[in-house]
C-alpha positions as CSV (number, residue, x, y, z in Angstrom):
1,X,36.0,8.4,-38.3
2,X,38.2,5.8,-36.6
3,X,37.1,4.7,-32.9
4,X,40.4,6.0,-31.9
5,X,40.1,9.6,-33.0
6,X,37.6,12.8,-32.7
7,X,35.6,15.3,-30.0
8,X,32.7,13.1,-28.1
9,X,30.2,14.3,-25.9
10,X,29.0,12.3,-23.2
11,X,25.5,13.1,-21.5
12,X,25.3,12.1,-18.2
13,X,28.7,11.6,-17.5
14,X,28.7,11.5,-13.9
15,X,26.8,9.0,-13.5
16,X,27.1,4.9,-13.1
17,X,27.4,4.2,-16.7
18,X,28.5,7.5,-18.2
19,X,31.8,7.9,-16.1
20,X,33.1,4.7,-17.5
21,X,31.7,5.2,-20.7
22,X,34.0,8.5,-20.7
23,X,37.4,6.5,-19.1
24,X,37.1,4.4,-21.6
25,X,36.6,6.7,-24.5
26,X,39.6,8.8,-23.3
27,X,41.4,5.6,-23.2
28,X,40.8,5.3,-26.9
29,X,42.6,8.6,-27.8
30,X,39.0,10.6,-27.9
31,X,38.5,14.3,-26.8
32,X,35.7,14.2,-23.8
33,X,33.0,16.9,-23.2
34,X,31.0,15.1,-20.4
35,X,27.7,17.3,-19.4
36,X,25.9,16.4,-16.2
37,X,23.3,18.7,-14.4
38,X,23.8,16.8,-10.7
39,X,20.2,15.7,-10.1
40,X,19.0,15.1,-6.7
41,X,18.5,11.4,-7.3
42,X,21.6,10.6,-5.0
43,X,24.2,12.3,-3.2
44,X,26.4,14.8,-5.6
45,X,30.2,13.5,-3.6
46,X,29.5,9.6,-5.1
47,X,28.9,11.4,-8.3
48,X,32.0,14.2,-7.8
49,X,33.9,10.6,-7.5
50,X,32.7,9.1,-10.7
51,X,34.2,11.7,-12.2
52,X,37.4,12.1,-10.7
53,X,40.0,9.8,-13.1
54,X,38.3,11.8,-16.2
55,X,39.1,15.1,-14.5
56,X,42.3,13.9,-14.1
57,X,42.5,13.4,-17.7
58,X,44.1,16.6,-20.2
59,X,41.9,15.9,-22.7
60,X,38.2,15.7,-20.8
61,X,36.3,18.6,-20.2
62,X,33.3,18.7,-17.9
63,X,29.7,21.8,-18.8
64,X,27.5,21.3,-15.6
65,X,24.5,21.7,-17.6
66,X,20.7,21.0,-18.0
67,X,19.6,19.3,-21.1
68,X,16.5,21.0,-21.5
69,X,17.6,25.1,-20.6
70,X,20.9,25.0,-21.1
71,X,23.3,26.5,-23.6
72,X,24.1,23.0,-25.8
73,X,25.1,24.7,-28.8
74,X,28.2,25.4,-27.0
75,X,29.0,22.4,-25.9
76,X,27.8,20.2,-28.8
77,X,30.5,22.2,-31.2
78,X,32.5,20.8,-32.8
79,X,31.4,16.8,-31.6
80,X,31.7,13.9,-34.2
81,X,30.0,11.7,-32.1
82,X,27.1,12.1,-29.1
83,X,26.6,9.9,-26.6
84,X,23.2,10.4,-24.6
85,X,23.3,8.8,-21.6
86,X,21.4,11.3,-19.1
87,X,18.2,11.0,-17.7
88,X,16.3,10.6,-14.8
89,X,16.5,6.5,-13.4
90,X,14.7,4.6,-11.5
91,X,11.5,2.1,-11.6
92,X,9.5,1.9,-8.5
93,X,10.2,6.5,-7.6
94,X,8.5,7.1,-11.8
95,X,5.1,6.3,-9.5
96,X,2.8,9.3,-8.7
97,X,4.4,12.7,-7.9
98,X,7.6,11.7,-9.6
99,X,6.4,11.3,-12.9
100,X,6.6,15.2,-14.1
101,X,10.5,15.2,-12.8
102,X,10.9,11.8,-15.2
103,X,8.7,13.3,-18.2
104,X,11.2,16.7,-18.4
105,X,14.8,14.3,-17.8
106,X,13.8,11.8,-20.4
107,X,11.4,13.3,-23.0
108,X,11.9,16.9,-22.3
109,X,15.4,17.0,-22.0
110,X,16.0,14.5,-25.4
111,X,13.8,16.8,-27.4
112,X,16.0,19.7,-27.2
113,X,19.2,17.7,-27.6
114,X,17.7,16.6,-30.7
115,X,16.4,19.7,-31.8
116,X,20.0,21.2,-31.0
117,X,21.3,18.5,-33.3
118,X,18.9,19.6,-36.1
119,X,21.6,23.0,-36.3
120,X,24.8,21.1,-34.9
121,X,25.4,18.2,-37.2
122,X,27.1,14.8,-35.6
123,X,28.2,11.6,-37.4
124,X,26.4,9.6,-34.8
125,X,24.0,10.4,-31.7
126,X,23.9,7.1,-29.8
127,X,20.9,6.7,-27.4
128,X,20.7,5.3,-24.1
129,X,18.0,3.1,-23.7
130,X,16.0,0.7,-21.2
131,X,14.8,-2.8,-21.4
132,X,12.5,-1.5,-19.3
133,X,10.8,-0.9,-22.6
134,X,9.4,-4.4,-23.1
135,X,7.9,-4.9,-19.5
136,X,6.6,-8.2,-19.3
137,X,7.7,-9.4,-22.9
138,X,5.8,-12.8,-24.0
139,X,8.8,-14.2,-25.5
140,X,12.4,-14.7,-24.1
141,X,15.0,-14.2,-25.1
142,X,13.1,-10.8,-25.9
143,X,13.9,-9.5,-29.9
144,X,14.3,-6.2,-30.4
145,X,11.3,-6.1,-33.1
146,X,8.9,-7.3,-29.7
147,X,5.9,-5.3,-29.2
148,X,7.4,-2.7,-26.4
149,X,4.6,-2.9,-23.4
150,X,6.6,-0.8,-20.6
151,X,4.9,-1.5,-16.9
152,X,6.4,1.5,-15.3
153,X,6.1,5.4,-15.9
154,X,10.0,5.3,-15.9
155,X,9.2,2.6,-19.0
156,X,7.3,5.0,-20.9
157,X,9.5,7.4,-20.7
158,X,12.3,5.8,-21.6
159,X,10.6,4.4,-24.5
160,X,8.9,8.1,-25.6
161,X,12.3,9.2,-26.1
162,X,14.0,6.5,-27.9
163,X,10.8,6.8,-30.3
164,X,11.9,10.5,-30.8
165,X,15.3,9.8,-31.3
166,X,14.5,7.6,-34.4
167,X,11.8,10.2,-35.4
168,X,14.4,13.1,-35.8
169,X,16.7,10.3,-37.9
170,X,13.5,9.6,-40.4
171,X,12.6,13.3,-40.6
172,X,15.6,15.4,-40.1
173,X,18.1,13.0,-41.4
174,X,20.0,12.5,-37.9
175,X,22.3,9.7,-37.5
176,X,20.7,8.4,-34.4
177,X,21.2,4.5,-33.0
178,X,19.6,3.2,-30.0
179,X,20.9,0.3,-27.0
180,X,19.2,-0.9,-24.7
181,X,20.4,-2.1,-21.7
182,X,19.7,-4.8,-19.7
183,X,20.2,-4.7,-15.9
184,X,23.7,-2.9,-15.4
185,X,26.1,-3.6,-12.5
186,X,29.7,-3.0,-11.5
187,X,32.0,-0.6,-10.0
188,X,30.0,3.2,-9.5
189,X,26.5,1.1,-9.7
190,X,23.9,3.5,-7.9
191,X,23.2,3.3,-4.4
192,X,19.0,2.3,-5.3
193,X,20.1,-0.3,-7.4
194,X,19.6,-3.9,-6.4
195,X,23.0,-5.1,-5.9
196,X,24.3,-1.7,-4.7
197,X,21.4,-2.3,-1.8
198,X,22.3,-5.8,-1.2
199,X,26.0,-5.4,-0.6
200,X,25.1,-2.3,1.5
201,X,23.0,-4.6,3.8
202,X,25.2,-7.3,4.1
203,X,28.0,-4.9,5.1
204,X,25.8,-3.3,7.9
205,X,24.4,-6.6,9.3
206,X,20.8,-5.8,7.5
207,X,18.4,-8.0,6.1
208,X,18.6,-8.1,2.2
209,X,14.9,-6.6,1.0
210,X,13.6,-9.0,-1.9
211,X,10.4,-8.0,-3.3
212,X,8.4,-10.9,-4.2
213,X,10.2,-15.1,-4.2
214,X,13.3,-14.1,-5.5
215,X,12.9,-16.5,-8.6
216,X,12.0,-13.7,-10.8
217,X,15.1,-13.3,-13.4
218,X,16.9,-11.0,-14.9
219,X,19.5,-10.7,-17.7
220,X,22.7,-8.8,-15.9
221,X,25.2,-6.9,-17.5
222,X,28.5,-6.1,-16.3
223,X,29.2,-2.5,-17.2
224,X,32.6,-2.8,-19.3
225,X,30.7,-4.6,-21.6
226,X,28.1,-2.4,-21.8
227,X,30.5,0.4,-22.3
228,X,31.8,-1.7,-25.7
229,X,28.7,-2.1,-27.1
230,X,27.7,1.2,-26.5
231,X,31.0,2.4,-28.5
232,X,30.6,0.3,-31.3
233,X,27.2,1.2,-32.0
234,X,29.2,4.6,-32.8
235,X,30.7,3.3,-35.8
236,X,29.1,0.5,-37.1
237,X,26.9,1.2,-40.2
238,X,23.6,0.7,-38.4
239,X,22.6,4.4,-38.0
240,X,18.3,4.0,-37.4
241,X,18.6,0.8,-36.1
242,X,17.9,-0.5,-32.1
243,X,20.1,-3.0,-30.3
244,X,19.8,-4.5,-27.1
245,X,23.1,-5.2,-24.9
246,X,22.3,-8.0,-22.6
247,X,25.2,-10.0,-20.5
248,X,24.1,-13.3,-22.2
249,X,22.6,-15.2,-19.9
250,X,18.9,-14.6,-17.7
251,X,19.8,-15.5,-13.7
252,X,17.3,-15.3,-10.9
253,X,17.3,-13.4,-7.9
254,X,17.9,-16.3,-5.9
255,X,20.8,-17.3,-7.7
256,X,22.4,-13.6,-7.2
257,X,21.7,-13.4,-3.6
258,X,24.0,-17.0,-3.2
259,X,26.6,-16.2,-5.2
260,X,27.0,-12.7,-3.5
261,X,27.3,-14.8,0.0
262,X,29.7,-17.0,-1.4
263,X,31.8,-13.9,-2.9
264,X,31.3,-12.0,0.5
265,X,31.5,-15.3,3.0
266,X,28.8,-13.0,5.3
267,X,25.4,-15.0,6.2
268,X,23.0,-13.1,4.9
269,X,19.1,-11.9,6.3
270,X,16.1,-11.7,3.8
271,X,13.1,-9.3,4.4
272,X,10.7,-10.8,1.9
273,X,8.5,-7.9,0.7
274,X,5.3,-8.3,-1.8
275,X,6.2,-7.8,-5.9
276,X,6.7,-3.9,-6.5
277,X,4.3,-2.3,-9.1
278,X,6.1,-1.3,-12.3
279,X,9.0,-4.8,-11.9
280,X,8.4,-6.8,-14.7
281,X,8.9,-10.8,-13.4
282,X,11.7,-11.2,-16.0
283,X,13.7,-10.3,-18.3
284,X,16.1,-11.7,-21.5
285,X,17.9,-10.0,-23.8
286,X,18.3,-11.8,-27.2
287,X,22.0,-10.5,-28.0
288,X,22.1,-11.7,-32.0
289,X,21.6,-8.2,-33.7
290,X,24.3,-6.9,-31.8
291,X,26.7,-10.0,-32.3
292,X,26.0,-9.5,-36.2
293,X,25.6,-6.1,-36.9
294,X,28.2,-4.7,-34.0
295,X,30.4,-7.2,-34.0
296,X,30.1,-7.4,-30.2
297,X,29.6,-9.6,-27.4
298,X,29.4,-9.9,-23.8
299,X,32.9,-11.0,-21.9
300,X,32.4,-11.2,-17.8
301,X,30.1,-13.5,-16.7
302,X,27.8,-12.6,-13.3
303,X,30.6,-14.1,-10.9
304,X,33.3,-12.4,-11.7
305,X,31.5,-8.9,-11.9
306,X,29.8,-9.5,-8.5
307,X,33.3,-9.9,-7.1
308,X,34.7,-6.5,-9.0
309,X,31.4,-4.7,-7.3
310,X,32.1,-6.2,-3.9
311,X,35.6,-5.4,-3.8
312,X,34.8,-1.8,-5.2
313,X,32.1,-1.5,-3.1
314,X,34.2,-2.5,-0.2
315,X,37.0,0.0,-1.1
316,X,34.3,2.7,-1.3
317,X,33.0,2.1,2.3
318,X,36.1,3.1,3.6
319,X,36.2,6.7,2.4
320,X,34.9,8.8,5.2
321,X,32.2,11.0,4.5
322,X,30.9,9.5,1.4
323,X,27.0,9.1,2.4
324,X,25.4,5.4,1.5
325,X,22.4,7.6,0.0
């Protein structure tokens, strides 16, 4: 299979990453099946937007569909490659009640899509995964062969299902690879996410909530090169194998929080809150497997994909109805 040809399905395609995962894929000459069940995490209409330029696009199709009851036979015909991007998100809501909700999104729901591939052979099932996986990793930049310690229920999930997903590829032969992604931002970024909630504050006059100093630090990665690396993990002979996709560089919060005043040229408020449970203090991504083995390697640095967001997100702000939830 060439990256320019075949049927691909993308899971969770109405989400942040998905819906440009699936742009780009059409861009590339692919066929798109993008399945999304609409969870309650946030509001349908920003999703219903994500979506709208593949819509637009002859040769996507869209199966509102839930991973773990639905009919994925159906839409898994006929698929060369799998893209599993669905699942429930979020750090700090995987506390307490939460936690059965994440369990069925992330475990649950991954089980039956590999179980369904068992019967419904693909040439590659690429999984989404977290760096939320290592928690608070002793060395940085973080390998992939680390010891994974997760500090957040929305870790452990995230990291039960990626261990599945390499299961079914040592038992049942599966051609499964794994990514993990480090902090993703841009264009579509969800409205809990930290710069999603930062811009929204500065735009309503708000203080800016930063849990804990703000020198905690975090390796952000601009979503078009996420995207790449997630497509090239499709084709590269790596099938078993886990790669983390990090934008090259670890920044702290600090840092962020200036250069989105700069890029906005608003004064901006800070409600200093106490360190949330489940937040490890950093994160860093060593990128090396994925520049060998991939072939890949990030391209927009934190300035320039701070300015797309804010422009995006400025653009966005204007459509009436569209809820900031």
């Amino acid at each position: 299979m060439t990256p320019q040809s075949g049927r691909v399905v993308v899971t969770g395609a109405a989400g942040f990453i998905g819906s440009h995962l699936s742009e780009r894929l059409l861009a590339l000459g692919h066929q798109v099946t993008g399945i999304d069940s609409f969870s309650d995490y946030y509001d349908r209409a920003r999703k219903e937007l994500n979506l709208g330029a593949s819509r637009a696009h002859p040769d996507f199709t869209f199966e509102e569909l839930d991973l773990v009851d639905g009919d994925l036979h159906r839409a898994l015909e006929g698929a060369q490659v799998v893209y599993h991007l669905a699942g429930q998100p979020g750090v700090r809501p995987s506390w307490g009640g939460q936690f059965d909700r994440y369990v069925r999104d992330n475990v649950l729901a991954t089980q039956r899509l590999l179980e369904c591939l068992k019967e419904t052979p693909v040439e590659r099932l690429v999984f989404a995964g977290s760096s939320s996986v290592y928690g608070d990793a002793e060395m940085f930049p973080t390998k992939e062969s680390a010891l994974p310690r997760p500090v957040s229920p929305y870790g452990v999930t995230k990291l039960a299902a990626e261990h599945l997903t390499l299961l079914y590829t040592k038992n049942f032969g599966i051609p499964a690879v794994s990514v993990r992604y480090f902090t993703v931002y841009g264009p579509r970024q969800r409205p809990d996410m930290a710069f999603s909630r930062f811009m929204q504050a500065l735009a309503d006059g708000q203080a800016i909530e930063v849990f804990g100093d703000g020198e905690q630090t975090r390796e952000f990665t601009y979503v078009s090169d996420a995207v790449e690396g997630t497509i090239k993990a499709a084709t590269a002979d790596v099938v078993g194998q886990v790669f983390n996709l990090g934008g090259g560089s670890r920044v702290t919060l600090n840092r962020v929080l200036a250069t989105l005043e700069d890029i906005s040229q608003i004064k901006m408020r800070r409600q200093v809150l106490p360190a949330a449970p489940g937040d490890p203090r950093h994160t860093g991504a060593s990128i090396n497997l994925a520049r060998e083995r991939l072939g890949w390697e990030p391209r927009v640095p934190l300035r320039e994909g701070l300015t797309k967001q804010w422009q995006w997100f400025q653009a966005a702000r204007s459509r009436p109805g569209l809820s900031s939830r």
